[in-house]
Structure formats: structure tokens, C-alpha cells
N, C-alpha and C positions, 0 to 999 in steps of 0.2 A: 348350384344356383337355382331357386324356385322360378315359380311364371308368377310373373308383377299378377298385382291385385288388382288390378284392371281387369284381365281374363278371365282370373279364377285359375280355380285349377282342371286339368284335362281332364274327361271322365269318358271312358270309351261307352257309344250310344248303344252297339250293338250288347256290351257286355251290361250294359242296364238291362237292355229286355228281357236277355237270358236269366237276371235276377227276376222281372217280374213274374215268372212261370217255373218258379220253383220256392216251397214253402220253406221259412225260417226252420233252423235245426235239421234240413233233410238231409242226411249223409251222400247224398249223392253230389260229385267234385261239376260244380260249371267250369268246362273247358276253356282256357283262352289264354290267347297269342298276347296280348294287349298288357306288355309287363308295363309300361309309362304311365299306364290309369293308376290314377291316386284313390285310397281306400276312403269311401267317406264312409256316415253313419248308418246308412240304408244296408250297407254288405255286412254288417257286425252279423256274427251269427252263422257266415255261412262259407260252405270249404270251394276253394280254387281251384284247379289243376291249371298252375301258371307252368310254359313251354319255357323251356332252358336251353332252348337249341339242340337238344337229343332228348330229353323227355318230358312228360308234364311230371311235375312234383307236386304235390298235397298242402295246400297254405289256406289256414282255417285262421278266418279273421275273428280278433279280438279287439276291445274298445282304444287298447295299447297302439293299434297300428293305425288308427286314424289319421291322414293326413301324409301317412307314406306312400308308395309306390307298391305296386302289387307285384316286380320285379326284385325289389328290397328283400323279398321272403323266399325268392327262388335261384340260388345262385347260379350261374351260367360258367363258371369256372371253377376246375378242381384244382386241389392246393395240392402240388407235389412236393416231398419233402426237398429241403436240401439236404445234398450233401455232406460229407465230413464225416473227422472219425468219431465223435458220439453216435450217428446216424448206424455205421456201420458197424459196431460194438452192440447197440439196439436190435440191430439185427441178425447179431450171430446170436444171443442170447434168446430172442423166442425161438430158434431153432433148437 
């Protein structure tokens, strides 16, 4: 569910400033905690290191992600397989 357009949408303040003191294209990752900040047009151009709850991961915004969440790009849960016997046949085989 979005925030009414009344709002807007949420844009974390401190993770604006940390944009203004770092130049478009700079390869170095702005750190931050702040997955709920939504990507506007000002961030195109430059890379994240969004916090997953065990680490920061690398998420380099493109025009495509406008309008999402900067969590959207850093998954906080890993997919364990299931079960069964394909699973287990899969892995007698790369052995």
C-alpha cells in the first residue's frame, strides 16, 4: 500500500545530505540504514550500500527504480531450498 498523495512520499533527510557531498558517477557506496526511503530522481546515478540486517549490499540506482524503495533492491531474506526428492537427486549429482 503507498502514502496518500497528500504526504508524498518518504525521503530520508539525513540520506539527502549524504547525497549532497558526494559527486554523480563516484563509485564510492553512501551507506544507509534507511530501506523505506523511496528512490527519487536526484539519487539516479549513484550506488547505495542499503543494510539487510547482516550486511550492506551494493544497489546502484537506475531511471528504472524511480519511485521504489531503496529496500526493494536489498533483500533481507535468504531463500532456502525446499525439500523433496528432485532437491535431493540435484544433489547427489553435483557431487
Amino acid at each position: 500500500m503507498s502514502r496518500s498523495l497528500k504526504k508524498g512520499p518518504y525521503i530520508d533527510e539525513r540520506l539527502m545530505g549524504k547525497l549532497q557531498g558526494v559527486k554523480r558517477g563516484d563509485k564510492t557506496a553512501i551507506k544507509t540504514w534507511a530501506r523505506r526511503a523511496t528512490i527519487t530522481p536526484e539519487m539516479v546515478g549513484f550506488t547505495f550500500a542499503v543494510h539487510n540486517g547482516k550486511e550492506f549490499l551494493p544497489v546502484s540506482v537506475r531511471e528504472e527504480m524511480v519511485g521504489h524503495k531503496l529496500g526493494e533492491f536489498s533483500p533481507s531474506k535468504k531463500f532456502v531450498r525446499h525439500g523433496g526428492k528432485g532437491t535431493k537427486e540435484a544433489a547427489r549429482k553435483k557431487k
